[in-house]
DOBANU-190019 format. One record per residue (C-alpha): residue number from 1; residue in three letters; chain; x, y, z. Coordinates in nm, 3 decimals, decimal comma, padded with zeros to 5 digits. Example, Ala and Ser with C-alpha at 12.3 -4.5 7.8 and 13.67 -1.06 7.14 Angstrom:
REM DOBANU-190019
num	residu	chaine	x	y	z
1	ALA	A	01,230	-00,450	00,780;
2	SER	A	01,367	-00,106	00,714;
This chain:
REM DOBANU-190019
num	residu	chaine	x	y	z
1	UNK	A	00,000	00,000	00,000;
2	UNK	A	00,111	00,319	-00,078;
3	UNK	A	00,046	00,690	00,091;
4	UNK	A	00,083	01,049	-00,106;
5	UNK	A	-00,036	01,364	-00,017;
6	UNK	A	-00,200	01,601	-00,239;
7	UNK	A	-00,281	01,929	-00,039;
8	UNK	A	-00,413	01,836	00,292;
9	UNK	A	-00,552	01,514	00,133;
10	UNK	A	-00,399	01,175	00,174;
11	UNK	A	-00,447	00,945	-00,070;
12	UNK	A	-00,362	00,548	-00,037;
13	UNK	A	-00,364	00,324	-00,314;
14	UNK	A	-00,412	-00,018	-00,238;
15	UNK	A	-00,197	-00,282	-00,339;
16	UNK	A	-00,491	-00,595	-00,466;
17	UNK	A	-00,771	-00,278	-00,469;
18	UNK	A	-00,862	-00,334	-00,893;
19	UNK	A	-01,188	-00,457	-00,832;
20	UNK	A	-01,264	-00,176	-00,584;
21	UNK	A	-01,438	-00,168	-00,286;
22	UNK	A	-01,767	-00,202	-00,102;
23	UNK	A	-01,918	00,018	00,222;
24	UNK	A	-02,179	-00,128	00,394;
25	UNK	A	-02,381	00,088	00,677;
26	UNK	A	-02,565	00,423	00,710;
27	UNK	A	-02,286	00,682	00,768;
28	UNK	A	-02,036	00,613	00,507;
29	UNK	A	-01,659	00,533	00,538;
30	UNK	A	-01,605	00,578	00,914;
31	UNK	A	-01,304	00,439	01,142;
32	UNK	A	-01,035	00,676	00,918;
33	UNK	A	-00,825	00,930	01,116;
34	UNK	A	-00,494	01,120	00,984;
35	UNK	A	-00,216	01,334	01,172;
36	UNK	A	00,048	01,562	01,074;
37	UNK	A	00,411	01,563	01,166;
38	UNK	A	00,315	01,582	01,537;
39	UNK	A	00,115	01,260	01,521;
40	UNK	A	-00,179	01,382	01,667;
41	UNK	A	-00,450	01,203	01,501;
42	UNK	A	-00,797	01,363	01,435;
43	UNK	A	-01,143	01,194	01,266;
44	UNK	A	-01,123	01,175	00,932;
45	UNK	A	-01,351	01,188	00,621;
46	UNK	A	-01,251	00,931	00,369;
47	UNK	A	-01,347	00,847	-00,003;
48	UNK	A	-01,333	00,628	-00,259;
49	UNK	A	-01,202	00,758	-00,556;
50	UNK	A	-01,265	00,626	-00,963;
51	UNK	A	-00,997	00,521	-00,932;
52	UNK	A	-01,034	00,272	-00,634;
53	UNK	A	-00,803	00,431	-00,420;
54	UNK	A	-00,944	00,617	-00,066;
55	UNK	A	-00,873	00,987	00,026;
56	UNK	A	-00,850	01,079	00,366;
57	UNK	A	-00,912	01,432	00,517;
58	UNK	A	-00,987	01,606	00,823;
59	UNK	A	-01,002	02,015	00,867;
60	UNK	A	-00,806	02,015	01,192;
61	UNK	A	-00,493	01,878	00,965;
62	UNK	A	-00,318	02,062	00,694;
63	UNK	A	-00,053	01,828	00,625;
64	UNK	A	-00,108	01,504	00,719;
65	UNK	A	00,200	01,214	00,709;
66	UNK	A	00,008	00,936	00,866;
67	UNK	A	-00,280	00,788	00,787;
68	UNK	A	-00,498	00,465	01,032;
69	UNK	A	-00,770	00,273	00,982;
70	UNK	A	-00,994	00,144	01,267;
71	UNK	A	-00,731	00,138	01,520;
72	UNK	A	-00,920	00,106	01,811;
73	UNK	A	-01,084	-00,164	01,996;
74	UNK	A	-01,448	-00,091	01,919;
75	UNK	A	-01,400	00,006	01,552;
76	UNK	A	-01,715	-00,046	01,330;
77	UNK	A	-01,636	-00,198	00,987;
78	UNK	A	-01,788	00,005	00,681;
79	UNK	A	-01,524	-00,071	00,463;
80	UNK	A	-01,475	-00,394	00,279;
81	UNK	A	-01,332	-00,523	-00,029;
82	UNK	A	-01,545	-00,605	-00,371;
83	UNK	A	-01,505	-00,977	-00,232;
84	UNK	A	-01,723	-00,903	00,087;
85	UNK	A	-01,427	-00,943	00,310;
86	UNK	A	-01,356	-00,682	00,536;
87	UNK	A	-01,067	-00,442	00,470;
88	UNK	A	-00,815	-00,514	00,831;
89	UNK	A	-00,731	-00,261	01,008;
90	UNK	A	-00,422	-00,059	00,926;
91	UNK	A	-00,170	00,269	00,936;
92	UNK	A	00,073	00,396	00,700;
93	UNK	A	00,270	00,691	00,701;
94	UNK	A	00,473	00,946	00,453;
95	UNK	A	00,822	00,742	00,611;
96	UNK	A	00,705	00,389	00,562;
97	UNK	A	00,972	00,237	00,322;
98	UNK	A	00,873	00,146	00,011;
């Protein structure tokens, strides 16, 4: 998986994403938060993009370099792949190695 940053967007392509993705429940993506260089994470909106990859934004970040997914203990699910199986939870960062 791979992070970039466009703006105060992050955007993270998915490594086996080509057949895209599937949200299931009434409020959209949720579980996504994002921090800057300080690592403070805020709530995040996220979307899926055409081209199946998910941006992630919040207004109380400008820059973000890090990027998780449900990582919590009571994280609700809304995001799973085209297969039905739900995407694990995750982070990634600007500094992960490639």
């Amino acid at each position: 998986d791979t992070l970039t940053v466009n703006g105060d967007t992050a955007v993270i392509t998915f490594e086996h994403s080509e057949q895209g993705f599937e949200v299931k429940g009434e409020n959209g993506i949720t579980g996504f938060e994002i921090a800057g260089a300080d690592k403070e994470f805020k709530p995040a909106v996220a979307v899926i993009n055409e081209d199946k990859t998910i941006s992630v934004k919040s207004d109380e970040v400008k820059k973000p370099e890090y990027v998780r997914y449900l990582w919590t203990n009571y994280g609700d699910v809304t995001l799973y792949g085209s297969n039905g199986i739900p995407v694990a939870p995750f982070r990634t960062s600007m500094n992960d190695e490639k």
